[in-house]
N, C-alpha and C positions, 0 to 999 in steps of 0.2 A: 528688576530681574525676576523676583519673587510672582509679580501677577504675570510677565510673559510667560514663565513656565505654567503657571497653571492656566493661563486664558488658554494657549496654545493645545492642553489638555485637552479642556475642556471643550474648544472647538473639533478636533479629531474626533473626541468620542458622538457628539453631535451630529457629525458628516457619517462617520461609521454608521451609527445608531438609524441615520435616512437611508444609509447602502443597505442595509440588512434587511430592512423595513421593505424592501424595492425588491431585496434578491440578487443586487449585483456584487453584493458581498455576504461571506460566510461569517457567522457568530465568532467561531476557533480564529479566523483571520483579523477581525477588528480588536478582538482582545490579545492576540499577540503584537498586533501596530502598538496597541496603546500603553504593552508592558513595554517594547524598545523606545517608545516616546518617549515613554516617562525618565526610564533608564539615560539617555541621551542628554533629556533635558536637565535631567539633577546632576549629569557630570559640567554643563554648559554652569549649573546657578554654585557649583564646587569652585567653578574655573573663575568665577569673578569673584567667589571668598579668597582664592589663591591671589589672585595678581591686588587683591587687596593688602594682605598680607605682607606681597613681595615690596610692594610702596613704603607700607612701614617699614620692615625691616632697612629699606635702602635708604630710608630716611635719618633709621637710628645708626647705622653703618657709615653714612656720612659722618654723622657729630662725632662717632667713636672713632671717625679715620682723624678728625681735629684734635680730637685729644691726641692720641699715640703721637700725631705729625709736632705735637706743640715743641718747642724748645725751650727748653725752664731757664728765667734769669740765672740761679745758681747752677752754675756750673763746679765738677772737680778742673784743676790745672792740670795741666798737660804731663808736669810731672808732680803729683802729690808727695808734698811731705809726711813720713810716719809720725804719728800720735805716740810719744814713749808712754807706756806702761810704768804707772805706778801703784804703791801697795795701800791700801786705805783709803780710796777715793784716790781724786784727783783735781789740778788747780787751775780754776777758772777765774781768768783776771778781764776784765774790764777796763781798758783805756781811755779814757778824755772821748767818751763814747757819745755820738751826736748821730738823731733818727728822726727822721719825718716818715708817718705813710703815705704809699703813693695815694693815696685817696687822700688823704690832706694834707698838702705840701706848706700850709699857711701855719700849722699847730706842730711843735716839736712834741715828741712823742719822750723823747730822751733827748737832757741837754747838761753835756759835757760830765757824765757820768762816768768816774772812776772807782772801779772795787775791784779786789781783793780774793779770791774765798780757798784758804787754804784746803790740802788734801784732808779728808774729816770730818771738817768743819759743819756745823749746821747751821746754815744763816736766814732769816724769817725780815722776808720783806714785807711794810705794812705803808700804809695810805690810806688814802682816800681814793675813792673810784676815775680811774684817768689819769691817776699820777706817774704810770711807765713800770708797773707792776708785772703785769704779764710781758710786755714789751722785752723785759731781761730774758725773760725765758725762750720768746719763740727767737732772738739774737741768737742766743746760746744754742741753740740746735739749727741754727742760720737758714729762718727760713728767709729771712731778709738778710743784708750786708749793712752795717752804718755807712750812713752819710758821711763821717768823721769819727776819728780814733778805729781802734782794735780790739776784738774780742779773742782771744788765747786761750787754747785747752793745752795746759801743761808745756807751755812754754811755745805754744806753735801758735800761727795765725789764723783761725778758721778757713781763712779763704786758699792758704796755703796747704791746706789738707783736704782730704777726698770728706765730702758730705757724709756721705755713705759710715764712711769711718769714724766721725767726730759721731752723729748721731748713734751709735752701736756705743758709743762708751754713756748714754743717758737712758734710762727708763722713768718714762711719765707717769701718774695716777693724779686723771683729769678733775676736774671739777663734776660736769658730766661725763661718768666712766661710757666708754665706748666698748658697748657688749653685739659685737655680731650675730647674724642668722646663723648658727651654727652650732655646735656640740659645746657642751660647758670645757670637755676635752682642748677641743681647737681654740677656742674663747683662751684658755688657760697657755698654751702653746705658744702664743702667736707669737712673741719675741723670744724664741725658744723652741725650734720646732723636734730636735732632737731630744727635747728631754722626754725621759721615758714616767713611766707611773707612780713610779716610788717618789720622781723628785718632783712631781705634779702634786701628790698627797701630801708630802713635807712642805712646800710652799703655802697649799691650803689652810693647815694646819699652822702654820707660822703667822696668817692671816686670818685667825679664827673664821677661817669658812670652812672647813673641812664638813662640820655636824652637819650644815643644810644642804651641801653637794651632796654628800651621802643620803642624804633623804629624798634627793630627785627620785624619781620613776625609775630612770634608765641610769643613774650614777650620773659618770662622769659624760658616758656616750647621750645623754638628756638632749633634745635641744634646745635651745634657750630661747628663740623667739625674735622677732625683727626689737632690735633695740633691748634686747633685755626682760621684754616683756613678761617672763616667768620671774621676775625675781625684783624684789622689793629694790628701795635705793640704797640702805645699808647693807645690803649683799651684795649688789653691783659693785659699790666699791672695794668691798673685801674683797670681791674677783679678780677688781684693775691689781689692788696690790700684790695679792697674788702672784700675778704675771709680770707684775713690777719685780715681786722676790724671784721668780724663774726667771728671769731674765739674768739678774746678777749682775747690774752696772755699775760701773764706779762712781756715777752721778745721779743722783737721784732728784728729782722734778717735782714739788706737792704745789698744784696750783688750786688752791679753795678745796681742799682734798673733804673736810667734814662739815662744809657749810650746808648742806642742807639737810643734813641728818637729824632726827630725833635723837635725844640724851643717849637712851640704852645704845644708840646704833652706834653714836658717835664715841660711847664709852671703846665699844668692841673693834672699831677702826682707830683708835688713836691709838689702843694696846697694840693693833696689829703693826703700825707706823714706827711707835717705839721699838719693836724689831726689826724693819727694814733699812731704819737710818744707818744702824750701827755698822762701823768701817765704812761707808757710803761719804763722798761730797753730797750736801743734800741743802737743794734751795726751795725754802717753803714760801709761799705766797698768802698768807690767811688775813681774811679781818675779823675775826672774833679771835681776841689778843690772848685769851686764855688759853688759844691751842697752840701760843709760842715762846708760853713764859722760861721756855727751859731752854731754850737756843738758848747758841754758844755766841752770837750776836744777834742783832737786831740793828736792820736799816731801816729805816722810813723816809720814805719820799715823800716828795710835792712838785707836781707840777715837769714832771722827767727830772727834777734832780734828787740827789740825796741830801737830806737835811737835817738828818742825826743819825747816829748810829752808837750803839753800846750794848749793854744789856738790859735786862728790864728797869732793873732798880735806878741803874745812872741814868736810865732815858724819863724814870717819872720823877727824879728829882734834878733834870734840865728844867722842866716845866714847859716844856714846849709844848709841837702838833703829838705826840706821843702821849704826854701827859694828857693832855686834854683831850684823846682817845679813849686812852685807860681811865680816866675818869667817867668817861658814857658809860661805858660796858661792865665796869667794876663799880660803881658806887651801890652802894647798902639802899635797899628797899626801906622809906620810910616808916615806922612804925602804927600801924592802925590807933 
């Protein structure tokens, strides 16, 4: 398109330039043809950027009409049961729970897992990598259904209750915290859009992030960058909790919450955690055992099942897989 506009130029000016030269055309004449050529020809090379354009767009408009069109496995029932309201957290039980992913229908993910977790309670699931660790969590907020048994938030059946509504009684703080394109404001909002400034500063401040938000540029209104990008990984997560403590759930979510943190950071996020749990159900997921010595139990799995459970002290004098965890992570640096 690019050289038919300019050949096309370029030959008009060339026939003019022999008319003029001959006299059957005037100077003011060839140079006004060749300003409306030109004029014409750059809306003709606009018009093929456009219908370019319009290709993509109908292309991305397609995939975006598949999503919207999608119909999600999990459905709410026609008629949901209410979630009662209780004070101090809330109890999520675990029944003779059996899961396979659809992605691997040959490996049980969880097999025949029954707990417990009273309203309060802080329970610290530990393993080994694949043992059905996170598998409880993304249950519990049902992004899947078991294949067998029931999971119950305070006495109901997840499936018997609206999605929408079981998940509104959990607030998450990921592993990798998820910091949107957007203001540290809305970052901080997100499960909470009504809260105003004062309870956006208190939440900060309960999650020692208050000092480095106030030292953004633009405060709160800052923007934070695709992914976080303005802000270290121990600030990121002070942020998730944050928005973990504005939110105000009665269930509380820590999956690998300080595992990649440096010491100071990790110092400054486990303070900030020992404030969120409190009156909270709260199920932690960690493998560095030192950030669960103070649960109120301790499950450890293998393999989807549970295979001890207690607290620190009775699970390292079972001698079991526990013991012989806490013995990696815990034993005394030999002496030079």
């Amino acid at each position: 398109m690019i050289a038919l506009v300019f050949g096309s130029i370029t030959a008009v000016m060339w026939q003019g330039a022999l008319d003029v030269a001959a006299g059957r055309l005037s100077g003011g004449s060839i140079a006004a043809f060749v300003l409306t050529g030109g004029l014409v020809a750059g809306a003709f090379g606009s018009l093929s950027e456009s219908w370019g354009d319009l290709l993509r767009g109908a292309g991305a408009a397609s995939r975006l009409h598949e999503l919207m069109s999608a119909t999600p496995d999990i459905l709410p029932p026609a008629v949901p049961l209410p979630i009662p309201v209780t004070s101090n957290g809330a109890r999520l039980t675990f029944t003779d729970v059996h899961f396979h992913y659809p992605t691997r229908p040959d490996q049980a993910a969880l097999n025949g897992v029954s707990l417990d977790i009273a309203p309060g309670e802080t329970v610290a699931v530990v393993g080994p990598s694949g043992a059905g660790k996170t598998t409880l969590i993304q249950l519990a907020q049902r992004f899947y259904d078991p294949d067998q048994g029931v999971v119950r938030l305070n006495g109901v059946a997840l499936p018997d209750a609206d999605p929408a509504a079981a998940r509104a009684m959990m607030a998450i703080v990921p592993q990798d915290s998820v910091i949107f394109a957007a203001s540290a404001r809305d970052n901080l909002r997100y499960g909470h859009w009504d809260a105003s400034d004062a309870q956006i500063w208190d939440a900060a401040r309960a999650a020692n992030a208050e000092s480095f938000l106030r030292a953004l540029p633009q405060g709160l209104d800052t923007f934070m960058g695709e992914g976080g990008a303005r802000l270290s990984g121990g600030q990121r997560q002070r942020l998730s909790i944050a928005r973990a403590l504005l939110r105000d759930a009665p269930i509380l979510l820590l999956d690998e919450a300080t595992s990649a943190l440096d010491a100071e950071s990790e110092r400054l996020v486990q303070d900030a955690l020992g404030r969120l749990i409190q009156g909270r159900t709260t199920i932690v997921i960690a493998h560095r055992l030192a950030t669960i010595r103070a649960a109120d139990r301790i499950i450890v799995m293998d393999e989807g099942r549970i295979v001890e459970q207690g607290d620190h002290a009775a699970l390292v004098a079972q001698d079991g897989l526990y013991a012989r965890l806490a013995s990696l992570q815990f034993q005394d640096t030999p002496a030079a």
